[in-house]
C-alpha positions as CSV (number, residue, x, y, z in Angstrom):
1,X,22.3,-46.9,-75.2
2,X,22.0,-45.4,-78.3
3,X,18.9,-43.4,-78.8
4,X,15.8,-45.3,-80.7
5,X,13.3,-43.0,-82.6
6,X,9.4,-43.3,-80.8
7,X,7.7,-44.2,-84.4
8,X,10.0,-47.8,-84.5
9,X,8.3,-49.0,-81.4
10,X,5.3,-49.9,-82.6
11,X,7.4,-51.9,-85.2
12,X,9.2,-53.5,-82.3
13,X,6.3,-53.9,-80.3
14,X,4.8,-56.0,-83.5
15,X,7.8,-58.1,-84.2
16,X,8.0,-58.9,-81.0
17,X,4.6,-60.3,-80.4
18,X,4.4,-61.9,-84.0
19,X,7.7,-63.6,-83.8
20,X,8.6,-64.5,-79.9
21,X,7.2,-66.6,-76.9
22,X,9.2,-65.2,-74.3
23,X,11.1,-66.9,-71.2
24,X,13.6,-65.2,-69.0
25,X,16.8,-64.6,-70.8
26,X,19.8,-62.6,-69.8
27,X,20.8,-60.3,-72.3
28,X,24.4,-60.6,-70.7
29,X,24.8,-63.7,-72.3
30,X,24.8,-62.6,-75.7
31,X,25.7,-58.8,-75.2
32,X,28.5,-57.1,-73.7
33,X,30.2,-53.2,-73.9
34,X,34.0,-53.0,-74.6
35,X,35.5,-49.7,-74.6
36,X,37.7,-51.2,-77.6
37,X,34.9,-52.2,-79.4
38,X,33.2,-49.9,-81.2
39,X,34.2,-47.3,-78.7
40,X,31.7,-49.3,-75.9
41,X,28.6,-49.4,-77.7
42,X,26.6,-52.6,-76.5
43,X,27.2,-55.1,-79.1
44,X,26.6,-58.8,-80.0
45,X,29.3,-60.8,-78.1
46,X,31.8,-62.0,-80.7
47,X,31.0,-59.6,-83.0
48,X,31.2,-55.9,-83.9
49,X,27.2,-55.6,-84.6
50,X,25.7,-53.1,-82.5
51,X,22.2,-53.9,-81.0
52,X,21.8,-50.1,-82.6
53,X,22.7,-51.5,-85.6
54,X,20.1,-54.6,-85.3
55,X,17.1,-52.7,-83.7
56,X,18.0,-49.8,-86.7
57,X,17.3,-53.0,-89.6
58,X,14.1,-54.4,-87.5
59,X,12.7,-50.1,-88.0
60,X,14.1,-50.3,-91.4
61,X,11.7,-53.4,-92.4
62,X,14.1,-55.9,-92.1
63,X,12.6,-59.4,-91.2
64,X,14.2,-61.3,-88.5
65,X,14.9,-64.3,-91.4
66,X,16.6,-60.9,-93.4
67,X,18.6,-60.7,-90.4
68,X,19.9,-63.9,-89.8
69,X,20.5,-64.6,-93.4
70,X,23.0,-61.0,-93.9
71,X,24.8,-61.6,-90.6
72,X,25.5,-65.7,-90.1
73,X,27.0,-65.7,-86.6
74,X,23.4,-64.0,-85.4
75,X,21.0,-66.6,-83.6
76,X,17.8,-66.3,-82.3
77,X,18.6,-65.9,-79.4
78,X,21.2,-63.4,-79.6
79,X,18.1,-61.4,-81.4
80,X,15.6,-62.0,-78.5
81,X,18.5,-60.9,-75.5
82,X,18.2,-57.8,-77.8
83,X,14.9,-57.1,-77.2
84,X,15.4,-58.1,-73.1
85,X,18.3,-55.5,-72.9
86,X,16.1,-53.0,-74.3
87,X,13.2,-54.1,-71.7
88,X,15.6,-53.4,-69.2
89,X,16.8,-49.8,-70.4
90,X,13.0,-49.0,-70.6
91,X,12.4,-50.6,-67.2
92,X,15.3,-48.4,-65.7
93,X,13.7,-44.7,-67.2
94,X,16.8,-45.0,-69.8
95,X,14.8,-44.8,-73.3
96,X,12.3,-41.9,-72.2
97,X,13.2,-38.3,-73.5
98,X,12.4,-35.8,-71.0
99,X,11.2,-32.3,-71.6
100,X,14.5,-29.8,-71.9
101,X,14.0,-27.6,-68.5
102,X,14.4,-23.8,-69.4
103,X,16.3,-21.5,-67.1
């Protein structure tokens, strides 16, 4: 996963509850990781948009309408697996930095 600065998550954290009623999804379903795409980054399936990419607009100020309207082939739902597969990374201790231990 690609790393996602601390001062966006309130951002995220507000999208989220503004815009979503969430129900189990799995993020599988709309994203995948092909070495030959994009050199494995986690992307939309179909596409070459990163979930990087798309969580990097949503910090940016992007609305989730902005979103949908620059990149056609988006849904909803692919933008709500988004925000499951980063529940998941979070959930797993992936998205945490952890203090550099001297020697």
């Amino acid at each position: 996963m690609g790393f996602i600065y601390r001062e966006h998550w309130s951002l995220i954290v507000s999208f989220l509850l503004e815009n979503y009623t969430f129900v189990f999804m799995d993020w599988r379903d709309h994203i995948e990781v092909n070495e030959e795409v994009l050199v494995g980054k986690p992307v939309i399936k179909g596409t070459r948009l990163s979930v990087e990419h798309v969580i990097n607009l949503f910090a940016s100020g992007w609305t989730e309408q902005q979103i949908l309207d620059n990149y056609p082939r988006l849904t909803k739902n692919d933008l709500q697996a988004i925000f499951f597969y980063i529940q998941e990374g979070l959930k797993d201790g992936l998205m945490f930095n952890k203090p550099l231990r001297s020697a």
